[in-house]
N, CA and C atoms as an extended XYZ file, in Angstrom:
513
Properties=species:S:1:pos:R:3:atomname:S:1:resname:S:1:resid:I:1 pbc="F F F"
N        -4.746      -45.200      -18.787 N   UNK     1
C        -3.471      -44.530      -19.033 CA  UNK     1
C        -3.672      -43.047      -19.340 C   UNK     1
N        -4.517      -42.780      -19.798 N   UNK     2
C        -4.752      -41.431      -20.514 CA  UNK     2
C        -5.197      -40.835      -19.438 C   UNK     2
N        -6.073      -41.404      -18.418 N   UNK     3
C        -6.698      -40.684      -17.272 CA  UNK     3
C        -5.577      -40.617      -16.146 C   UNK     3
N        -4.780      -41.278      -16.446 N   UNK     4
C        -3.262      -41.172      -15.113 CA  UNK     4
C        -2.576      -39.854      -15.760 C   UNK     4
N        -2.458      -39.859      -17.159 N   UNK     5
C        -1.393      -38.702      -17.645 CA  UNK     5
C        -2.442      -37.401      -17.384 C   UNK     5
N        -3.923      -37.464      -17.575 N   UNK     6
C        -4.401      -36.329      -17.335 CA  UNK     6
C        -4.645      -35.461      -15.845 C   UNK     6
N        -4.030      -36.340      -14.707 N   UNK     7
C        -3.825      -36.530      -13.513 CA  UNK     7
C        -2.601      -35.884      -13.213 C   UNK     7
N        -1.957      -36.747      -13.923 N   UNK     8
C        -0.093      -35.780      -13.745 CA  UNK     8
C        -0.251      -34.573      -14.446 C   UNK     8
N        -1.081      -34.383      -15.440 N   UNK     9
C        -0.727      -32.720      -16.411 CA  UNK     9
C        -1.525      -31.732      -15.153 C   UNK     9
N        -2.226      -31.856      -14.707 N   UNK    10
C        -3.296      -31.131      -13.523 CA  UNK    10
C        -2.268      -30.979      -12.509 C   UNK    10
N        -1.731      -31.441      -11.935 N   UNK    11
C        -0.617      -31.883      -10.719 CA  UNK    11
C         0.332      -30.960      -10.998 C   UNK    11
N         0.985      -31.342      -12.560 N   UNK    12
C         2.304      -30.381      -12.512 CA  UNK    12
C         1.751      -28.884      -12.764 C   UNK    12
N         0.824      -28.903      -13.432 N   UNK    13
C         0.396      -27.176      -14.214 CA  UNK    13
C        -0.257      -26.214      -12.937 C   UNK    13
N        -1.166      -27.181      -11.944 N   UNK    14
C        -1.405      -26.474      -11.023 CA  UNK    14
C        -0.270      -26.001       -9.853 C   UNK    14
N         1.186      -26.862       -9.773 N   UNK    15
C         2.493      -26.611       -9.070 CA  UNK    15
C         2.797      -25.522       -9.791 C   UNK    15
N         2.661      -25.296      -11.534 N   UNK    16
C         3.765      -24.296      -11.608 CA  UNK    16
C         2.787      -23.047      -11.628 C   UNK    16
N         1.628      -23.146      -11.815 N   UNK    17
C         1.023      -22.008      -11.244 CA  UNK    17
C         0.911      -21.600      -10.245 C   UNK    17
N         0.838      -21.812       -9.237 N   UNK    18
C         1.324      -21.712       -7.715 CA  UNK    18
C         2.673      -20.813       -7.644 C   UNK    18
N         3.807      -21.491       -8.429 N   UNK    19
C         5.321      -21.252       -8.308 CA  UNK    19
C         4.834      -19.734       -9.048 C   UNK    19
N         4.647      -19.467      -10.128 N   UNK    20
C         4.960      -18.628      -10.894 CA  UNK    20
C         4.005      -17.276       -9.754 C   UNK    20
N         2.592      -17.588       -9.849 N   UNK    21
C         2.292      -16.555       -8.816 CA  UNK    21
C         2.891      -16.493       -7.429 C   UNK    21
N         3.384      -17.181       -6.928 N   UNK    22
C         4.140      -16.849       -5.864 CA  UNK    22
C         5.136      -15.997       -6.204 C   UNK    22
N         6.573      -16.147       -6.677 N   UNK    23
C         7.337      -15.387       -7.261 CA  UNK    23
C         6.992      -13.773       -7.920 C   UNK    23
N         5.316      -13.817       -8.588 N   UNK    24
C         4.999      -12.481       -9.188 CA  UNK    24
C         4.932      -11.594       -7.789 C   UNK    24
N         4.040      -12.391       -6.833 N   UNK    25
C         4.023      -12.122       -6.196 CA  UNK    25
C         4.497      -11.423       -4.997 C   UNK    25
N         5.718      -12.064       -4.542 N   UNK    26
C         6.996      -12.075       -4.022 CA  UNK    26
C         7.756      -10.415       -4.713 C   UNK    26
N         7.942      -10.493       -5.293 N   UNK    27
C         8.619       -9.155       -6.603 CA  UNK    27
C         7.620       -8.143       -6.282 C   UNK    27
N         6.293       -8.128       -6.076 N   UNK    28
C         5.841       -6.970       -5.895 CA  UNK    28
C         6.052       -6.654       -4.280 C   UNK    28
N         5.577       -7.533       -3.417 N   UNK    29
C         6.073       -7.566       -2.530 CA  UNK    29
C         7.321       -6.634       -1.923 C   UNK    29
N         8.030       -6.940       -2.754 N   UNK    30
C         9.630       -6.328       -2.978 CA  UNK    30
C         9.565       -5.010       -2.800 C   UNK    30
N         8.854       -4.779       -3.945 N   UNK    31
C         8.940       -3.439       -4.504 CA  UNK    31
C         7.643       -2.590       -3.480 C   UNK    31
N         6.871       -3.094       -3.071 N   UNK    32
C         6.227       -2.328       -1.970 CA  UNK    32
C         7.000       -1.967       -0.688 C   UNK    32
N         7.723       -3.229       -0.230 N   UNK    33
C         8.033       -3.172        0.965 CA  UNK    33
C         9.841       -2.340        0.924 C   UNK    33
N        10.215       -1.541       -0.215 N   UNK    34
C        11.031       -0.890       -0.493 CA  UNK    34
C        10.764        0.459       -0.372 C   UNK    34
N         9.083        0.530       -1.183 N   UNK    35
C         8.952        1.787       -0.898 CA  UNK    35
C         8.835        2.369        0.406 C   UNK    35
N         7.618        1.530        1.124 N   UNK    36
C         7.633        1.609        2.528 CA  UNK    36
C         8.550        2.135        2.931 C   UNK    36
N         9.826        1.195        2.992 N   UNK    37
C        10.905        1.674        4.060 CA  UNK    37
C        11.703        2.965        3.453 C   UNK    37
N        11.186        3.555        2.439 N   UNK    38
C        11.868        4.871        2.278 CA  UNK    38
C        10.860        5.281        2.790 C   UNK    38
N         9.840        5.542        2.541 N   UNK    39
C         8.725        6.223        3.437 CA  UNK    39
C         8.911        6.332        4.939 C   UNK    39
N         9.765        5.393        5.132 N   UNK    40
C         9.906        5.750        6.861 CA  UNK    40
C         8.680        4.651        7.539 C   UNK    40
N         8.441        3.428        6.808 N   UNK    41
C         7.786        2.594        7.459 CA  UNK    41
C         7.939        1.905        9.323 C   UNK    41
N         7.077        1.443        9.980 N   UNK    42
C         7.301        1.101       10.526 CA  UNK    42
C         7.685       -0.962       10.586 C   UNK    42
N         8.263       -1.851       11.629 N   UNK    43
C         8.253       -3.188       10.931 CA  UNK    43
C         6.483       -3.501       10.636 C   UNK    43
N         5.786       -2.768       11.764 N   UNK    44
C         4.345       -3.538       11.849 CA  UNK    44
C         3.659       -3.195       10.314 C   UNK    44
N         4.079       -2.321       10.056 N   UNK    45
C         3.522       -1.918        8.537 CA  UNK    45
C         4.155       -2.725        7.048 C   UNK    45
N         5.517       -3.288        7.417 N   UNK    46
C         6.391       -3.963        6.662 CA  UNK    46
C         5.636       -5.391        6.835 C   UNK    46
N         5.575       -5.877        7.357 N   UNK    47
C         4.708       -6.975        7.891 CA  UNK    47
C         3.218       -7.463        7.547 C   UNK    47
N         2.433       -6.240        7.615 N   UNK    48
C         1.424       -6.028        7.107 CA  UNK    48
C         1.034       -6.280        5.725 C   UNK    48
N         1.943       -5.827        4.866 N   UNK    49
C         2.168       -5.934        3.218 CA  UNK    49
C         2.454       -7.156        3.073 C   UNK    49
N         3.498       -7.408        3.467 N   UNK    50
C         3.894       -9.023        3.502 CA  UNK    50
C         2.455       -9.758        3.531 C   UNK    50
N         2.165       -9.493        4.707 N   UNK    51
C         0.539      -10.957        5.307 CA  UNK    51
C        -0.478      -10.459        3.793 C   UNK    51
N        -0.372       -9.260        3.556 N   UNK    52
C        -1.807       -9.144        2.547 CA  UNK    52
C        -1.285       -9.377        1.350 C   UNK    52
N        -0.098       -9.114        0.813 N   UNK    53
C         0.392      -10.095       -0.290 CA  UNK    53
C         0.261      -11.399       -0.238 C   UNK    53
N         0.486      -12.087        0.938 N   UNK    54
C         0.099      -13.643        1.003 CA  UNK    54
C        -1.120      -14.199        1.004 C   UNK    54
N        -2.197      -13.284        1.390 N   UNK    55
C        -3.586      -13.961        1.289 CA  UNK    55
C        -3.505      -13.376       -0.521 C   UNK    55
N        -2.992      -12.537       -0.766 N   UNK    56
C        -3.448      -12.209       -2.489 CA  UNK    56
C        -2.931      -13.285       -3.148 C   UNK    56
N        -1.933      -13.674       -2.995 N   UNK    57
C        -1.475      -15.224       -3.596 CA  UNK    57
C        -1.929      -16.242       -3.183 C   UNK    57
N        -2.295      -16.386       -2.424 N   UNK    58
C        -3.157      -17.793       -1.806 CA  UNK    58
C        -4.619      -17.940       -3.103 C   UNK    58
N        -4.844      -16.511       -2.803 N   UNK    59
C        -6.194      -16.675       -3.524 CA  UNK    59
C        -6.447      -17.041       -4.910 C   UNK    59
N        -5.311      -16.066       -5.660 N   UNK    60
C        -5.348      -15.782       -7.406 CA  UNK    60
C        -4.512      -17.328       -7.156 C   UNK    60
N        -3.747      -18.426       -6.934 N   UNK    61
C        -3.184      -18.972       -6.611 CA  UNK    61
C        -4.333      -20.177       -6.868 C   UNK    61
N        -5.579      -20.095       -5.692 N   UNK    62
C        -6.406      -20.999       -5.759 CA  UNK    62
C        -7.433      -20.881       -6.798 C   UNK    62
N        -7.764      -19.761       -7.194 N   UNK    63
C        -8.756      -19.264       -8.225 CA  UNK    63
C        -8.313      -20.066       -9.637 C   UNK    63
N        -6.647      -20.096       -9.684 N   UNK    64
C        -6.119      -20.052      -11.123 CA  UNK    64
C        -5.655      -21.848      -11.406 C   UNK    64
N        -5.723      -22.246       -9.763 N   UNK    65
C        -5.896      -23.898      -10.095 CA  UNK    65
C        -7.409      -24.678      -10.722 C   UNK    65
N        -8.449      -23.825       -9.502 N   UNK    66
C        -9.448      -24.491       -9.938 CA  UNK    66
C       -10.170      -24.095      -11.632 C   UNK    66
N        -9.629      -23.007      -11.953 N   UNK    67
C        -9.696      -23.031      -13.584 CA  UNK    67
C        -8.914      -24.230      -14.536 C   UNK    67
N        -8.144      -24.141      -14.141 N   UNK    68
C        -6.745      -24.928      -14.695 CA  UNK    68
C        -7.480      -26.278      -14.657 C   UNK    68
N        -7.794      -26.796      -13.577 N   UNK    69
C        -7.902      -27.926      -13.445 CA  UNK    69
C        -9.297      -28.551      -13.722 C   UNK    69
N       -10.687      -27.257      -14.170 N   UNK    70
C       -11.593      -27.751      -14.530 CA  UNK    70
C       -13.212      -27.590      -13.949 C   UNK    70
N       -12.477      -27.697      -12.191 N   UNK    71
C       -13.428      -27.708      -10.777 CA  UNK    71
C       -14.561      -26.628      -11.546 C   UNK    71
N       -14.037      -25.728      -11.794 N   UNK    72
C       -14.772      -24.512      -11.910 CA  UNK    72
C       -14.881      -23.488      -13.207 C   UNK    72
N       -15.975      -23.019      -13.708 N   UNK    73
C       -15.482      -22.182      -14.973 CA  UNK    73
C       -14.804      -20.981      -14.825 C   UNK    73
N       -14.369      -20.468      -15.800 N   UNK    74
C       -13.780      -19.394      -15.560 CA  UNK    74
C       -14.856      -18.057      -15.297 C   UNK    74
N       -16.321      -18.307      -15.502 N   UNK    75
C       -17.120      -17.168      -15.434 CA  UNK    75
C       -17.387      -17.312      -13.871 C   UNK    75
N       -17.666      -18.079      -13.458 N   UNK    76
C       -17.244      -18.388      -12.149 CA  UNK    76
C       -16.561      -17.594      -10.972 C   UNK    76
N       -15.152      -18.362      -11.450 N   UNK    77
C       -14.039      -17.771      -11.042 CA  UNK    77
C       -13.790      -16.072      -10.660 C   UNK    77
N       -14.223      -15.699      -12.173 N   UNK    78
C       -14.021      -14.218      -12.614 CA  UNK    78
C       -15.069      -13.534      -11.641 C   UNK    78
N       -16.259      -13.952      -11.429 N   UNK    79
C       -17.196      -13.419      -10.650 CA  UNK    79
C       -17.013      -13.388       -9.452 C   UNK    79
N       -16.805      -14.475       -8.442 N   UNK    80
C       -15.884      -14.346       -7.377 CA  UNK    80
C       -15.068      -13.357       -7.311 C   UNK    80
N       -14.165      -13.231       -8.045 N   UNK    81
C       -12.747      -13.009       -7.428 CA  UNK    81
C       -13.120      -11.311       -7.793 C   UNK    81
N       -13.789      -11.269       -8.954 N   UNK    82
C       -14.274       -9.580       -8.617 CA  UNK    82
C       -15.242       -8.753       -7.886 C   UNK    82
N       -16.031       -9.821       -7.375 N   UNK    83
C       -16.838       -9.246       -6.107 CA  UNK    83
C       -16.172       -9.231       -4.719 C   UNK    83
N       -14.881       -9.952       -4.852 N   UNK    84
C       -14.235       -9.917       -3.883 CA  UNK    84
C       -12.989       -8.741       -3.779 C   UNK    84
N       -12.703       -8.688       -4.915 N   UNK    85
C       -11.735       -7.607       -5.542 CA  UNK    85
C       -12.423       -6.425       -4.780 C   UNK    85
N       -13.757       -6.368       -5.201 N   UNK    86
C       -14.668       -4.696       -4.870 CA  UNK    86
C       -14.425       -4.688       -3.491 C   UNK    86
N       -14.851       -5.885       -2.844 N   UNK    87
C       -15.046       -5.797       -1.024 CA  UNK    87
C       -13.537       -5.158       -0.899 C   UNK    87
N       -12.731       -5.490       -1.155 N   UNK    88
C       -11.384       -5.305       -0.901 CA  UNK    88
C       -11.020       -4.165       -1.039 C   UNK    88
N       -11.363       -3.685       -2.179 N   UNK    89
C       -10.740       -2.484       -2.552 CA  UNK    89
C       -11.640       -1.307       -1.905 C   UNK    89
N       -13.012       -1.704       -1.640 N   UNK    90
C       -14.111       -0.308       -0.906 CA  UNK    90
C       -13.676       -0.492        0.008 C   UNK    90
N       -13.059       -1.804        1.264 N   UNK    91
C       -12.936       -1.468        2.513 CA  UNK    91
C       -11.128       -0.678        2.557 C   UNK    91
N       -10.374       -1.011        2.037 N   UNK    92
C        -8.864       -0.476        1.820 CA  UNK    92
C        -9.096        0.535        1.513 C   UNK    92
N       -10.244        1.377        1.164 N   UNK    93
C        -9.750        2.571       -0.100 CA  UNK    93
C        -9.373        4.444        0.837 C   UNK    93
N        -9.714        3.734        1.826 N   UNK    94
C        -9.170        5.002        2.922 CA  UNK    94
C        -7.617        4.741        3.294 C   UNK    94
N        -7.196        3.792        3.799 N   UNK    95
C        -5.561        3.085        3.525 CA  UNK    95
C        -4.816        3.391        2.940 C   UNK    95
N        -5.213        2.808        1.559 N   UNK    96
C        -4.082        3.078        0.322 CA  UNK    96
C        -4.718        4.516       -0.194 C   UNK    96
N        -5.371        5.424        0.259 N   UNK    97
C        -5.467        6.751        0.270 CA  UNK    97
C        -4.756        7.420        0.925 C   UNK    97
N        -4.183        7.357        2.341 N   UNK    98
C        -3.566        7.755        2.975 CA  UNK    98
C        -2.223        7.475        2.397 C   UNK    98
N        -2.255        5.739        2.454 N   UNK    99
C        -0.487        5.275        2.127 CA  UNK    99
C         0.227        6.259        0.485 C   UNK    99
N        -0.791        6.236       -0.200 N   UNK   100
C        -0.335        7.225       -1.388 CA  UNK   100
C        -0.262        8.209       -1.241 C   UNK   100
N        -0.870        8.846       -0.725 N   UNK   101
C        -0.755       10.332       -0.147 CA  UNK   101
C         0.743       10.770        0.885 C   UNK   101
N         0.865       10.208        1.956 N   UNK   102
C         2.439        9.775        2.433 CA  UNK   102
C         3.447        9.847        1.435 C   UNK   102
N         3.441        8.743        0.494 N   UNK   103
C         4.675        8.323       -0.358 CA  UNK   103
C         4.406       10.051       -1.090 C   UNK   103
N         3.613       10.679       -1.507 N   UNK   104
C         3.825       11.659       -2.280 CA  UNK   104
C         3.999       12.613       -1.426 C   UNK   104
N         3.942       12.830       -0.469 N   UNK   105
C         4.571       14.266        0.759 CA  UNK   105
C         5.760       13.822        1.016 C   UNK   105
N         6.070       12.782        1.171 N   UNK   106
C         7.835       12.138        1.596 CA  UNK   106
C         8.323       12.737        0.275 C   UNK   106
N         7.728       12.268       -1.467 N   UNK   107
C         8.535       12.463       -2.752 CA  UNK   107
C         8.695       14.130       -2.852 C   UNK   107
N         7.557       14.755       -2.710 N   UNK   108
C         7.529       16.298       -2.826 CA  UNK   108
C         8.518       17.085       -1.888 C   UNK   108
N         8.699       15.981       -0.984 N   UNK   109
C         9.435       17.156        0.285 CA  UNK   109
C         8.682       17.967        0.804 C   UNK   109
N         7.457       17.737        0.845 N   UNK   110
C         6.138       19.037        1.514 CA  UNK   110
C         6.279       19.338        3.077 C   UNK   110
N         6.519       17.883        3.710 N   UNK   111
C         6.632       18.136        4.879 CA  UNK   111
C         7.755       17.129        5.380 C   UNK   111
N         8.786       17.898        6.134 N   UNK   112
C        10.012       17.264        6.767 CA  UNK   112
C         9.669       17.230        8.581 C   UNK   112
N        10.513       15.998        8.726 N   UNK   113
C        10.662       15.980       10.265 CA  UNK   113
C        10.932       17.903       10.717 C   UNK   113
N        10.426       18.473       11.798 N   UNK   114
C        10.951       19.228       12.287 CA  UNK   114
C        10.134       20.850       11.693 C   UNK   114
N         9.461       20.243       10.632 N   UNK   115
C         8.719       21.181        9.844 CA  UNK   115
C         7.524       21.801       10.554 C   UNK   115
N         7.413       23.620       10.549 N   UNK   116
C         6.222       24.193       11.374 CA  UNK   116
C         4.859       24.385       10.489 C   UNK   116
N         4.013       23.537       10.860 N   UNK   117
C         2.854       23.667        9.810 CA  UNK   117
C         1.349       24.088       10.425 C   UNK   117
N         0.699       24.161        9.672 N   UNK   118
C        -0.301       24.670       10.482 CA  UNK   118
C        -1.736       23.981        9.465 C   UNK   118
N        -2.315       22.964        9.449 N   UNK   119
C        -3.644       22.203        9.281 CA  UNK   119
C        -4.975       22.815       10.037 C   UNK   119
N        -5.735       23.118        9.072 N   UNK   120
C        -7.387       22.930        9.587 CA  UNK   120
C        -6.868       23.487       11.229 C   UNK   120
N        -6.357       24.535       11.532 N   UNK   121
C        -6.160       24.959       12.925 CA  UNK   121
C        -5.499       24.222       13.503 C   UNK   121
N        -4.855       23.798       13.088 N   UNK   122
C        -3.634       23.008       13.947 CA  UNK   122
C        -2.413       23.488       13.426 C   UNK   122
N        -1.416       23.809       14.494 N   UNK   123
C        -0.442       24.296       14.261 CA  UNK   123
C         0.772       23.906       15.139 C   UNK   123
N         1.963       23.676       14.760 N   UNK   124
C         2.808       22.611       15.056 CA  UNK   124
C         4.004       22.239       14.694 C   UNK   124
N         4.714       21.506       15.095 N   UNK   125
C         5.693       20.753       14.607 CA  UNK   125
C         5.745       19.626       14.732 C   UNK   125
N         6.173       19.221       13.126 N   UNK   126
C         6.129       17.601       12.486 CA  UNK   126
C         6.924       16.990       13.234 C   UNK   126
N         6.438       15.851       14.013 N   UNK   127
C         7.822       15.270       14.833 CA  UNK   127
C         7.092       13.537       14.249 C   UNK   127
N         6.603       12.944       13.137 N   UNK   128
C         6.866       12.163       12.808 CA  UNK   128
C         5.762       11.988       11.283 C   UNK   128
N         6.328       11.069        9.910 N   UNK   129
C         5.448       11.154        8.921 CA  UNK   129
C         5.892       10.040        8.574 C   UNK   129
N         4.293        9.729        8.708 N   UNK   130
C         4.681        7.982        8.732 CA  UNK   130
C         3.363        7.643        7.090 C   UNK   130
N         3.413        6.538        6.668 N   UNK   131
C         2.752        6.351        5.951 CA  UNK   131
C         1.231        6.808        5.384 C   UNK   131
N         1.063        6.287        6.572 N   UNK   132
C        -0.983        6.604        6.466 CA  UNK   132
C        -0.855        8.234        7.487 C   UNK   132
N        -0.048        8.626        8.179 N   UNK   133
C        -0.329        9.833        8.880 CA  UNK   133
C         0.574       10.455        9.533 C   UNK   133
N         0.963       11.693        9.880 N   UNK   134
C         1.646       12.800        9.973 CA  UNK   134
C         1.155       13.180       11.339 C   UNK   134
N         2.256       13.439       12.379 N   UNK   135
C         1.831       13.397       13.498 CA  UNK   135
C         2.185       14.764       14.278 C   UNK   135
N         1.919       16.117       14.509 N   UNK   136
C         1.958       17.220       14.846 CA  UNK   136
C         2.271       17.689       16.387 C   UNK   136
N         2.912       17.944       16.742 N   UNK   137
C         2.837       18.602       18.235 CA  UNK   137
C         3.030       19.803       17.973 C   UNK   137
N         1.599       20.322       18.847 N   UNK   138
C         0.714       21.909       18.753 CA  UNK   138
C         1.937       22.496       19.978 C   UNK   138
N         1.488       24.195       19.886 N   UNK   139
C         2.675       25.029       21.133 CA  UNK   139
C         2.339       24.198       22.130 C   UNK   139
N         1.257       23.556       22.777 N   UNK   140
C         0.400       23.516       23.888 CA  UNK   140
C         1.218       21.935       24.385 C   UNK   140
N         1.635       21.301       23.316 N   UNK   141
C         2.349       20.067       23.675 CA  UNK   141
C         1.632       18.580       23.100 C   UNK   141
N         0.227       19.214       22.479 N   UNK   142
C        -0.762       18.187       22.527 CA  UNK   142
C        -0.233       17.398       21.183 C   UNK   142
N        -0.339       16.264       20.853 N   UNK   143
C        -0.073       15.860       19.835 CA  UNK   143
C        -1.772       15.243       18.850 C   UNK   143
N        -1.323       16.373       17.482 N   UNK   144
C        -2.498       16.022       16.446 CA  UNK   144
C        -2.111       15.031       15.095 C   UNK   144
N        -2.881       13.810       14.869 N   UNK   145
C        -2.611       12.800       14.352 CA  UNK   145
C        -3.350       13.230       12.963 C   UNK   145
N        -2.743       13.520       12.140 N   UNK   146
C        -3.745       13.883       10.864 CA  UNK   146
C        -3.362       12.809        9.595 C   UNK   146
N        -3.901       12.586        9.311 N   UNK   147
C        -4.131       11.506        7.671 CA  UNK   147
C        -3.537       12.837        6.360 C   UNK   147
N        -2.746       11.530        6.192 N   UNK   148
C        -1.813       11.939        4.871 CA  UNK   148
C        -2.782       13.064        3.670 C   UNK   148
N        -4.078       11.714        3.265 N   UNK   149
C        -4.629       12.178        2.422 CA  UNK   149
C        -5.416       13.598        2.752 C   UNK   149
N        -5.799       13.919        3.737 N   UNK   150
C        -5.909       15.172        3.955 CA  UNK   150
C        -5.309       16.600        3.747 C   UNK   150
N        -3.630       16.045        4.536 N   UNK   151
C        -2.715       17.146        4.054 CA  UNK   151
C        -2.883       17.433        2.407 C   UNK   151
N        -2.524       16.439        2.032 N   UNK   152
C        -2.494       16.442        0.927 CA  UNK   152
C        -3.488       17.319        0.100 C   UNK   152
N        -4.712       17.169        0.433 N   UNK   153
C        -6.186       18.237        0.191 CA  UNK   153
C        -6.008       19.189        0.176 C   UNK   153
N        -5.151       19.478        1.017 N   UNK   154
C        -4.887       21.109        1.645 CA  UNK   154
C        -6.123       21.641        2.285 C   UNK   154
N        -5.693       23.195        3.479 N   UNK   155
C        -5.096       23.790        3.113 CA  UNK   155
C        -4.123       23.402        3.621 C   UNK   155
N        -2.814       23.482        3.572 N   UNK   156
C        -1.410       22.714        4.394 CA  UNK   156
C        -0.819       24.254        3.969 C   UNK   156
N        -0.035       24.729        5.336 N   UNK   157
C         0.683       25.900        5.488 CA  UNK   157
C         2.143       25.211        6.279 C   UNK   157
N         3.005       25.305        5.289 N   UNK   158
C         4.615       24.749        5.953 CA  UNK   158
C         5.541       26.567        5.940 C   UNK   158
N         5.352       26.785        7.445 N   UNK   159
C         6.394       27.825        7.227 CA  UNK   159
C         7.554       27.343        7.134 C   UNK   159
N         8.367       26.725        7.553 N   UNK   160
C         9.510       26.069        7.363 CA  UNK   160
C         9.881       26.003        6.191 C   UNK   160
N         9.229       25.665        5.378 N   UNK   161
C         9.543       24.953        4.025 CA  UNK   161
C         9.966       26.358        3.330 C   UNK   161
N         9.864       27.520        3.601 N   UNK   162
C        10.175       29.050        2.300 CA  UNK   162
C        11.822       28.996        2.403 C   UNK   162
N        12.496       28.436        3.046 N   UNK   163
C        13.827       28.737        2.583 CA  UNK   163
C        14.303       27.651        1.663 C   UNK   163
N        13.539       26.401        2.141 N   UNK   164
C        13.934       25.111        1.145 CA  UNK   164
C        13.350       25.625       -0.274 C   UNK   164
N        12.088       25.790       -0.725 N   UNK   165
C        11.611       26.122       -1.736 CA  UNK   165
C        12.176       26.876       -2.412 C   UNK   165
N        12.361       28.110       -1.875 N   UNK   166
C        12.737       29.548       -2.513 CA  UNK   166
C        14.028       29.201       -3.266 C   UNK   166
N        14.886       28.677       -2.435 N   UNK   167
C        16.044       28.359       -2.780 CA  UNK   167
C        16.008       27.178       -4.468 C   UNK   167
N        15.160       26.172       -4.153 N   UNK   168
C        14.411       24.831       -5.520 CA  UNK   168
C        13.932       25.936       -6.351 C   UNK   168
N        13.432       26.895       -6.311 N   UNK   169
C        12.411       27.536       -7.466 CA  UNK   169
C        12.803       29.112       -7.502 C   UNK   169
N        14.161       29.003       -7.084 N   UNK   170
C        15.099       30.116       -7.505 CA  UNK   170
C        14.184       31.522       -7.158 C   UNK   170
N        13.330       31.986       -5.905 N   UNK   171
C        13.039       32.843       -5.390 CA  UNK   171
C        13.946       33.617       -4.455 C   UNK   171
């Protein structure tokens, strides 16, 4: 009897852990795939977040049963899931370099659709700024694909931008 109820307590605790990280889950989800689309996401990028939020819950999901339930210790667990954490985060860390870098040129207003800028010898107009990269067409017609986090580095020259500014910072 005691070994049937300790059967059902494993059963239900590992369901509502499941439920509860799903839902945390889900909510961030949310809130990424919000920012995105002010950023001017594309769906394939909306999508993207989605699928890698779902393997992140699958995992902390499975990590947090087999604690729960015993399979495994938690030193274990913890060791895994942070050597896996590292792989994750060293191979992403050019990505969510770019993707942060984006969300903060979209927040700053640094560079607008239509904007004449001029990068590392490239010089141009912004005809699209998308998350991970900012896409330039030079006089010549050629189009230069540059990474957010770069602009961001500077040097970034927006002639366009002196009447917007001047006007924000009362010049």
């Amino acid at each position: 009897m005691v070994n049937d109820f300790r059967i059902l307590y494993d059963i239900v605790g590992s369901a509502v852990i499941v439920v509860v990280t799903g839902l945390a889950t889900e909510g961030l989800g949310r809130l990424f795939r919000t920012l995105a689309r002010r950023a001017g996401a594309r769906p394939n990028v909306l999508s993207s977040i989605r699928d890698g939020l779902r393997l992140i819950w699958v995992a902390v999901s499975v990590a947090a049963v087999v604690t729960f339930t015993g399979l495994a210790s938690q030193l274990t667990v913890l060791t895994i899931s942070g050597v896996a954490g590292l792989l994750i985060s060293l191979s992403l860390q050019a990505l969510f370099s770019n993707m942060v870098s984006g969300l903060l040129l979209l927040q700053d207003k640094a560079v607008r659709l239509g904007d004449v800028i001029e990068y590392g010898g490239v010089k141009g107009t912004v005809i699209r700024v998308a998350l991970r990269n900012t896409w330039v067409r030079t006089e010549k017609g050629e189009i230069a694909i540059i990474g957010n986090s770069s602009l961001t580095n500077g040097p970034l020259v927006n002639y366009s931008a002196v009447p917007r500014f001047a006007a924000e910072f009362g010049d």
